[in-house]
C-alpha positions in Angstrom: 188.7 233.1 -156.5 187.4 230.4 -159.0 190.4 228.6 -158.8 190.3 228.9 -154.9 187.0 227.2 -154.9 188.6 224.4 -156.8 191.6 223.7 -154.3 188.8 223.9 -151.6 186.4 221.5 -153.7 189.1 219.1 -154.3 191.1 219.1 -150.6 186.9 218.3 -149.2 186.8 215.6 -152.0 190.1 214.6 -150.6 189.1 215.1 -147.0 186.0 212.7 -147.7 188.0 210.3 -148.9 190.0 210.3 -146.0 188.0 209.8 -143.8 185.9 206.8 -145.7 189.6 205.1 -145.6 190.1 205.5 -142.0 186.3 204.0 -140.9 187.5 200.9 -143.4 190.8 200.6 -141.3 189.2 201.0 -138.3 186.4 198.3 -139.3 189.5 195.9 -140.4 191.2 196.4 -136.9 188.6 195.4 -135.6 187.4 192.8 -137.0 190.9 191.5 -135.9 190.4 191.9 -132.6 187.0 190.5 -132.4 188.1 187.5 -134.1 191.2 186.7 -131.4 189.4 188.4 -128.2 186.4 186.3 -129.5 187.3 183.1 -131.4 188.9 180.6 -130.3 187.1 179.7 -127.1 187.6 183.0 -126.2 191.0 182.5 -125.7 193.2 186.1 -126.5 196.2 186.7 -128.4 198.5 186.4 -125.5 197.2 183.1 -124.0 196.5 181.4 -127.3 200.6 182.0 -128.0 201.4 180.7 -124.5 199.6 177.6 -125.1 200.9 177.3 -128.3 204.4 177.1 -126.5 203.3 174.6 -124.2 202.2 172.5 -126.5 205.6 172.4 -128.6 207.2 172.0 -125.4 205.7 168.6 -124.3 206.3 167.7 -128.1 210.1 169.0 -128.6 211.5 167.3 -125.5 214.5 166.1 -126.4 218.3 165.3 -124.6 219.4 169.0 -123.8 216.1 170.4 -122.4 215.9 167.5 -119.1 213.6 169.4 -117.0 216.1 169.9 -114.0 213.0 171.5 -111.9 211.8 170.2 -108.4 208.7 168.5 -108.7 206.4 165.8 -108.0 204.2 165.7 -110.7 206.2 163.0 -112.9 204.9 163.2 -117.1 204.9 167.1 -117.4 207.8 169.2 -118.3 207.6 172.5 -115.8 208.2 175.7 -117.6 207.9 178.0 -114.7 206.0 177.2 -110.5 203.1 179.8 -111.4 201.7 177.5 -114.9 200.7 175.1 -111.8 197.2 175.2 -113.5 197.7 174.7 -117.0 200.5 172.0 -116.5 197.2 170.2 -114.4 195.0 170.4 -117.2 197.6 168.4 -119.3 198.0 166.0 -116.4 194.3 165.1 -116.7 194.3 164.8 -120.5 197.2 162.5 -120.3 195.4 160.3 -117.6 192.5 159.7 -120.2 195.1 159.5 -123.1 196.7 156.5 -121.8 198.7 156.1 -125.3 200.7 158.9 -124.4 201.2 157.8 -120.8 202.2 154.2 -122.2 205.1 155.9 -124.2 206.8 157.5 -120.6 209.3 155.5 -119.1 209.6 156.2 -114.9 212.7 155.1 -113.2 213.2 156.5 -109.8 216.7 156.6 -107.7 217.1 157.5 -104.1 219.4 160.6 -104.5 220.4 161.5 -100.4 223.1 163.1 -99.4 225.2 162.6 -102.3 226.7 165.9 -101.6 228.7 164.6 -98.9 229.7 161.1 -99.9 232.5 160.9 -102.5 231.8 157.4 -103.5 228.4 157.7 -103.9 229.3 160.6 -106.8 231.2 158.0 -108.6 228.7 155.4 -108.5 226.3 157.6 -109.9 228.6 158.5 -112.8 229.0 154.6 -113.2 225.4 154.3 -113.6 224.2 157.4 -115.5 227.2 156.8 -117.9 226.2 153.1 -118.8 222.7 154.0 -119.0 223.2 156.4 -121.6 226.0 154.2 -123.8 223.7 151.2 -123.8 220.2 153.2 -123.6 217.9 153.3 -126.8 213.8 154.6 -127.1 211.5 154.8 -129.9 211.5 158.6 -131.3 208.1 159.1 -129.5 208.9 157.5 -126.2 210.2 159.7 -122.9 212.6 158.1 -120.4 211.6 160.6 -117.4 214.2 160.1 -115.0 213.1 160.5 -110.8 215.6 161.5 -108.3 214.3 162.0 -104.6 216.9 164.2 -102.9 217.5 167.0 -100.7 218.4 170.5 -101.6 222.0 169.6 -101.6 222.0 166.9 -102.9 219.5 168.4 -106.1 222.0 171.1 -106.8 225.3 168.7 -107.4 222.8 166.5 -109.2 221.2 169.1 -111.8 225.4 169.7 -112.6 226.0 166.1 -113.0 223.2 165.3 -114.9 223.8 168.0 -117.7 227.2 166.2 -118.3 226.1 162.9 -118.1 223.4 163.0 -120.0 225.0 165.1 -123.1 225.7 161.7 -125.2 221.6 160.7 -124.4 220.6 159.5 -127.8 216.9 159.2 -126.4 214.3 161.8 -125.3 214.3 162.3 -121.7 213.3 164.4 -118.6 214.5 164.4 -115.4 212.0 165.3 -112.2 213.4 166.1 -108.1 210.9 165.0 -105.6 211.7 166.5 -102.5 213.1 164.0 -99.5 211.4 166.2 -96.8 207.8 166.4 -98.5 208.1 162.5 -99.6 208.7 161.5 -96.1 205.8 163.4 -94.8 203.6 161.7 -96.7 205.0 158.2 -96.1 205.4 158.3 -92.7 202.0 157.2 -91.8 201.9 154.7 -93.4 205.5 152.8 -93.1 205.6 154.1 -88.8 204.8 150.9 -87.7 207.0 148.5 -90.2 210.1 150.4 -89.4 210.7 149.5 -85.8 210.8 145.8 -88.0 213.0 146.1 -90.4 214.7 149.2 -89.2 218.9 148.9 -88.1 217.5 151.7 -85.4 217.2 155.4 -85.0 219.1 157.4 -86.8 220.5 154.2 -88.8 220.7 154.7 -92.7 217.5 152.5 -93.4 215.4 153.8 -89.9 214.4 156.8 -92.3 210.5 156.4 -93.2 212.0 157.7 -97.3 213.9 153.9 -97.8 210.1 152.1 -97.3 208.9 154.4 -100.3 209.0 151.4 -102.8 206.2 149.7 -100.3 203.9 152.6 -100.4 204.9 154.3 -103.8 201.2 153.3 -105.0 199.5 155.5 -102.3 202.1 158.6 -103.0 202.4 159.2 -107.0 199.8 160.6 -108.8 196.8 157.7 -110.4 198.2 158.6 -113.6 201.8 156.9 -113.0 201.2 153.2 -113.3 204.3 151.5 -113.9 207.6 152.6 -112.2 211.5 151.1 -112.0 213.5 151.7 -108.8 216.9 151.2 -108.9 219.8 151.8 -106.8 222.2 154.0 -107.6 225.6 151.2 -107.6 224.6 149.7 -110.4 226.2 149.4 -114.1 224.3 148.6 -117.3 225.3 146.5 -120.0 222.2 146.5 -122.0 219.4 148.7 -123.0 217.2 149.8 -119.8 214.1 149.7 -121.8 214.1 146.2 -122.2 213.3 145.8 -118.0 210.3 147.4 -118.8 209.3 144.7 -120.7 209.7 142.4 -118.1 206.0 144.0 -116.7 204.1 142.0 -119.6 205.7 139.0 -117.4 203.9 139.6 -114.6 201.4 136.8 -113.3 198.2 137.7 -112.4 198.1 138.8 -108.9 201.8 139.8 -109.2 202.4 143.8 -108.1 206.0 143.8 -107.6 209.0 142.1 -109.9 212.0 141.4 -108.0 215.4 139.6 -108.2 216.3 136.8 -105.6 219.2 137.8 -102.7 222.2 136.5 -103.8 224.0 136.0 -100.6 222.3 133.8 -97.9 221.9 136.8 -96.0 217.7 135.5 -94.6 219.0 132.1 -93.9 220.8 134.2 -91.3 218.2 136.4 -90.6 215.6 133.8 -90.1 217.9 131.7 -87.9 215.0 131.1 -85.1 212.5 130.5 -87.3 214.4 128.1 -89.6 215.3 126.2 -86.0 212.1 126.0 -84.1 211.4 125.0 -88.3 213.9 122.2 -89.7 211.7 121.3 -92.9 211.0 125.2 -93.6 212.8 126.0 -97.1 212.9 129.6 -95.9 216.1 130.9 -96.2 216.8 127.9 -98.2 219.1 128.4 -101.7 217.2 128.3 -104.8 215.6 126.9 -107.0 213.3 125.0 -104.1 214.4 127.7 -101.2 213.1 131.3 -100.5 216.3 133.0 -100.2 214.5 136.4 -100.0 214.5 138.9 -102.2 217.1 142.1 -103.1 215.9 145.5 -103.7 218.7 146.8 -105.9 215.9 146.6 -108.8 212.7 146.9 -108.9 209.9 146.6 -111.3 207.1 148.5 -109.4 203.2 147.3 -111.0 201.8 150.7 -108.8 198.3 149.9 -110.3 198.2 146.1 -109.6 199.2 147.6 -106.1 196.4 149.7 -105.9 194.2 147.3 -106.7 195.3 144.2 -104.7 193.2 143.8 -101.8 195.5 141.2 -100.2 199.2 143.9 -100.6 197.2 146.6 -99.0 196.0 144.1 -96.2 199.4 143.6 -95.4 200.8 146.9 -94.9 198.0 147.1 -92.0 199.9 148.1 -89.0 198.3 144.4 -87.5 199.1 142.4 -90.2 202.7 143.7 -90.1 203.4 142.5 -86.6 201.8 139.9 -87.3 203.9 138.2 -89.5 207.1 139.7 -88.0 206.2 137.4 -85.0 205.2 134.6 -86.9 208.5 134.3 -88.6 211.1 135.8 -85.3 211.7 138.6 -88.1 213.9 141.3 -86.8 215.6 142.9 -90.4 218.2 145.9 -90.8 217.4 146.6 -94.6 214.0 148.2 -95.0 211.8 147.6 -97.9 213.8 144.8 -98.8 212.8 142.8 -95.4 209.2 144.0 -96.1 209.2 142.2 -99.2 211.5 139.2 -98.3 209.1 138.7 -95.3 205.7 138.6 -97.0 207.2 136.9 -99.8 207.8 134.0 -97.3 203.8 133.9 -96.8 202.6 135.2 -100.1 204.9 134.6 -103.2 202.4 135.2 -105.3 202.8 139.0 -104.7 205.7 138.7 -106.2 207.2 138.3 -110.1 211.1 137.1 -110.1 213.4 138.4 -112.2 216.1 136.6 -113.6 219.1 136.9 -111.6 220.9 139.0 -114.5 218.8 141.9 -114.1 220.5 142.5 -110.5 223.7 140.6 -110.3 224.8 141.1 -107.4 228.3 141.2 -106.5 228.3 141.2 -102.9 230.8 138.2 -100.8 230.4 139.5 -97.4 228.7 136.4 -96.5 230.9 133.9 -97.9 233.8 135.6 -95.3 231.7 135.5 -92.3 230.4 132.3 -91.8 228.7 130.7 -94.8 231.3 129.7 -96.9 230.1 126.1 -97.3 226.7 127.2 -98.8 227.4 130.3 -100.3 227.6 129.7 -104.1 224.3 127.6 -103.7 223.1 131.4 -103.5 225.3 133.0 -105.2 225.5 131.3 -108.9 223.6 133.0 -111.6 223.4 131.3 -114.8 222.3 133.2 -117.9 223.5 136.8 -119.0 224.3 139.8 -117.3 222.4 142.7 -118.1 222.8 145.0 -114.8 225.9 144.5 -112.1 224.8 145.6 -109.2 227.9 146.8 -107.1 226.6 146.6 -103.3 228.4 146.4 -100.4 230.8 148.8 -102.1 232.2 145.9 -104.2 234.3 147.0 -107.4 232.1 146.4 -110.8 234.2 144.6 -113.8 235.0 146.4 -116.5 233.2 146.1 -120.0 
C-alpha cells in the first residue's frame, strides 16, 4: 500500500507538471498569434505573405515573366483580376514616387487585326526581333511594352511575344489595352476630327482608335507621363532607349516630337490652299517648307499635353473645323493630318526629330506625279537609327 501511495504521489507530481507545461505552451502559442493577428498594422499571416509576394513581384521582373494580361493600368504587373485593389494602392505610391515611375519605359503599338493579315505578322517579327538585338536598359529600368488589340489579335500576340522576346537582355512587361474599351473612351473626343482626316466609313483610318495619339493625354492614367508610339513596320538599328532621350529636347511649349513626311505627300494634299497661296511654304520641302509631319514615330510629352492650354484648345470640335477650312484640308491618314494641320499654324506644338529616327522608305510619290521634287523631300542626311517600311516597302538588310 505504501508503495501505492508513492506511484500515486509521483504520477500527481507528474500530472502537475503536465499540466504547468501545457499553460506555458499555450501562453507561447499565443503570444504568436497575437503578435501576427496584432502587429504589423494588423495585418495577419496570410496577407502579410501575400504582400510580401507582391512586393518581390514588382522587384523580380525580369525577361521571362512579361505580364501577357489585358489591362489598362500601364506600371503594374497583374498577378490575378481580383488584387484590383492592392495593385491600386501601388499605382498611387508610384505616382508620388516619381523615381520609380522615371525608370519605366512606355512604348505603345497599334496591334489590330493582326490575326488576319499575314504581312502584318512578319512586320511585327521584323520589329520585335531588332528591338530586342539592338535594345539595352539599366538593371533597374522596365521597358513596359503597350499593345492595343482585339481578342484575336491579343491571343496570336501573347504566342509571339514569348518567342520574340526570349533573347530580351533587359527587364520588360508587356500590357493589352483593349481596342473596344479604348475606342469608347476616345470617341468623344476625336467624333468631330474624323470626318477631316478620315479616308471614310469603314476606311482603315475612319476608326475613332487611329486618333488615340491626339487624345492619349486624356485616356492613360496621370501617372504615365511620357509615352513612344510607333508603328509596327519599322526595323531598329540602334538601342530604343536612346529615343527617349530625345524628350530632354523638347522646347518649351513642345508636347509632341515628331519626324518630317518624307514624301511630298501635303504639297498634294494642300493643293488649293498652296494655289489660292503662291508664297505659302506649306507643303514646301525642307529645311524652309512644312512638308508635314509622319506618324510612324512618336515621342508623346502626355504631361506637357495636359497642361497646354493652346493643344487642348485645338482639339475643340470649333477650332478643328476651323482650321480644316482655313487651310482646304481634306486628309485620309488620321492623327497624322491632325498634327501636319496644326503644325501648319502652330509649330511650336511641335519637337522635330531628326529624319533618322523614322526613315522612311516610301516612293509612291516619286511614281505618281512628283518626280521632279521628290528627293527635295526625300533626302535624309545623318544616320539611320529606325527604317520605317511604310507603304509595304521592303526594309534593307543589316
Amino acid at each position: 500500500m505504501g508503495m501505492l501511495r508513492v506511484v500515486a504521489c509521483t504520477m500527481g507530481r507528474i500530472s502537475t507538471f503536465r499540466s504547468y507545461q501545457l499553460v506555458l505552451l499555450l501562453a507561447a502559442a499565443l503570444a504568436v498569434v497575437a503578435f501576427y493577428y496584432f502587429g504589423s498594422e494588423k495585418q495577419n499571416f496570410s496577407s502579410t505573405t501575400k504582400r510580401i509576394k507582391q512586393s518581390q513581384a514588382s522587384h523580380n521582373t525580369n525577361r521571362n515573366d512579361a505580364d501577357l494580361s489585358s489591362d489598362t493600368r500601364p506600371t503594374h504587373p497583374i498577378e490575378n483580376e481580383e488584387e484590383g485593389g492592392e495593385e491600386q494602392d501601388v499605382m498611387h505610391r508610384r505616382e508620388e514616387s516619381r523615381s520609380v515611375e522615371d525608370r519605366h519605359y512606355h512604348v505603345l503599338m497599334m496591334f489590330t487585326k493582326v490575326d488576319k493579315s499575314r504581312s502584318l505578322q512578319e512586320k511585327f517579327k521584323v520589329a520585335m526581333l531588332s528591338m530586342v538585338k539592338h535594345g539595352h536598359f539599366l538593371e533597374e529600368e522596365v521597358l513596359v511594352l503597350h499593345f492595343v488589340s482585339d481578342q484575336a489579335s491579343q491571343e496570336l500576340g501573347k504566342r509571339m511575344l514569348q518567342e520574340f522576346l526570349i533573347d530580351a537582355t533587359f527587364k520588360y512587361k508587356v500590357v493589352f489595352h483593349d481596342v473596344v474599351a479604348l475606342t469608347q473612351k476616345l470617341f468623344p473626343i476625336v467624333e468631330a476630327m474624323q470626318k477631316h482626316f478620315s479616308a471614310g466609313s469603314g476606311a482603315y483610318y475612319s476608326d475613332a482608335i487611329f486618333f488615340l495619339s491626339v487624345a492619349m493625354h486624356h485616356i492613360m492614367p496621370q501617372s504615365l507621363t511620357h509615352i513612344v508610339q510607333l508603328d509596327l513596320d519599322l526595323k531598329y538599328r540602334t538601342n530604343i532607349r536612346d529615343l527617349f532621350q530625345e524628350f530632354v529636347r523638347f522646347p518649351p511649349g513642345a508636347v509632341i516630337g515628331i519626324t518630317r513626311e518624307m514624301q511630298p505627300v501635303y504639297r498634294h494634299t494642300f493643293w488649293q490652299y498652296r494655289k489660292e497661296n503662291p508664297q505659302t511654304k506649306v507643303g514646301e520641302p525642307p529645311p524652309d517648307g512644312l512638308p508635314g509631319f509622319n506618324s510612324g514615330v512618336m515621342l508623346l510629352d502626355l504631361g506637357a499635353m495636359r497642361a497646354s492650354s493652346l493643344y487642348n484648345h485645338l482639339l475643340e470640335p470649333g477650332n478643328v473645323a476651323k482650321l480644316a477650312d482655313q487651310y482646304r484640308f481634306r486628309g485620309h491618314l488620321g492623327d497624322q493630318d491632325f498634327f501636319t494641320m496644326i503644325g501648319m499654324e502652330h509649330p511650336g506644338l511641335f519637337y522635330a526629330l531628326a529624319c533618322g529616327w523614322n526613315r522612311q522608305l516610301c516612293t509612291w510619290w516619286r511614281e505618281h506625279g512628283y518626280r521632279d521634287v521628290f528627293q527635295m523631300y526625300y533626302r535624309c542626311d545623318g544616320p539611320v537609327y529606325i527604317y520605317h517600311g511604310n507603304c509595304n516597302t521592303p526594309i534593307p538588310d543589316d
